[in-house]
N, C-alpha and C positions, 0 to 999 in steps of 0.2 A: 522631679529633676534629679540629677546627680548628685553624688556629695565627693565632690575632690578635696583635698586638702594635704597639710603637714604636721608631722608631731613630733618633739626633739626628745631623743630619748639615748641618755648616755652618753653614746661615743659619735651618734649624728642622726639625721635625721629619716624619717618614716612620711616615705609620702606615699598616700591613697584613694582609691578611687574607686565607687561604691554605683553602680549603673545596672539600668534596665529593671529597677525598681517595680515590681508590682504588688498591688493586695492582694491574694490568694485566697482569707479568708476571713468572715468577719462573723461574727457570735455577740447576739443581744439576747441572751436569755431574760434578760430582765429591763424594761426602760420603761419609764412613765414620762407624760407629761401635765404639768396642773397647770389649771389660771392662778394669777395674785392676786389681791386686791391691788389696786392703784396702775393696772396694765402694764403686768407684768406676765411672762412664761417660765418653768420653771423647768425643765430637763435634768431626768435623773439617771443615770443608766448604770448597774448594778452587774460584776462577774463577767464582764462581758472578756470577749480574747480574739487577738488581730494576728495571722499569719502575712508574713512579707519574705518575697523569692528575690533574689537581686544574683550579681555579678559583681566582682571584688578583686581587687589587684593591689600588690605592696610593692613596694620598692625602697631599699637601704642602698647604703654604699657596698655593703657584703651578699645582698641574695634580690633576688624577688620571688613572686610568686602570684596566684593567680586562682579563683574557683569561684564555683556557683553556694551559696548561703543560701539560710535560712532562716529567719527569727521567727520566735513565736511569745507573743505579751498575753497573757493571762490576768486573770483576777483584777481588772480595769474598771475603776468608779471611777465615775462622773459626774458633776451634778453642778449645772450652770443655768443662770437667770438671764435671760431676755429682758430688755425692756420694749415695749413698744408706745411712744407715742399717741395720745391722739387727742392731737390740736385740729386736725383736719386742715389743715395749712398744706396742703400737700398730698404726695402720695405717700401710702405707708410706709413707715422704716421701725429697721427691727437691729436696737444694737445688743452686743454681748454685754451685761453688766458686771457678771462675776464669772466664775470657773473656778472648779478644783478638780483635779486627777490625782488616783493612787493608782499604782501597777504591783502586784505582790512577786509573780514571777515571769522571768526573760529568761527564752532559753534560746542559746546560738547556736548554730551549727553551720560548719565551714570546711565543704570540702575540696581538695585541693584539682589544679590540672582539670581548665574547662575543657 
C-alpha cells in the first residue's frame, strides 16, 4: 500500500506520499528452520538484504518536488518462534510467538523529476 502522510518541521509542514511500492530484490544467504520441543518452529535467517523501487512526492508551503527511489536494507537478522498447537480440536494453526529483527545498513537514494 501507500504511505501518505505529514510531518511538522520548523516553519510548517511536510506532506508525503510514497507509491507504487515494489520488492525488487530479496537475498537469504543464510535461513534455517528447526523443530522445538513442546511444538514449536523456530525461523532463523542470517545477512539477508531487501531492495524496494517506489515513487515519492513532497510538498511544503515553499517547494515540492517529486522522483523515483530506492532503498536497500542490508545485514537483516531474524529469528522468530512459531507456535503450533496440537490439541487436534481443529484444523491446524500456527501463531507467531516471538520475533527479533536487526538491520546494520539503509542506503537511500532519491532521484529527483519522474
Amino acid at each position: 500500500p501507500d504511505l501518505t502522510g505529514h510531518e511538522k518541521f520548523g516553519l510548517g509542514n511536510v506532506k508525503y506520499n510514497i507509491s507504487r511500492i515494489h520488492v525488487t530484490a530479496v537475498e537469504l544467504p543464510s535461513a534455517s528452520i528447526s523443530l522445538l520441543p513442546g511444538s514449536g518452529i523456530k525461523l532463523v535467517i542470517g545477512n539477508a538484504s531487501l531492495t524496494i523501487d517506489m515513487n515519492w512526492n513532497i510538498r511544503t508551503w515553499m517547494f515540492k518536488d517529486s522522483g523515483r527511489g530506492t532503498v536497500h536494507i542490508s545485514k537483516v537478522f531474524v529469528t522468530a518462534i512459531f507456535s503450533t498447537p496440537l490439541d487436534n480440536a481443529g484444523p491446524t494453526s500456527i501463531a507467531l510467538t516471538s520475533c527479533q529483527t536487526t538491520s546494520g545498513d539503509v542506503d537511500i537514494k532519491l532521484n529527483g523529476k519522474t
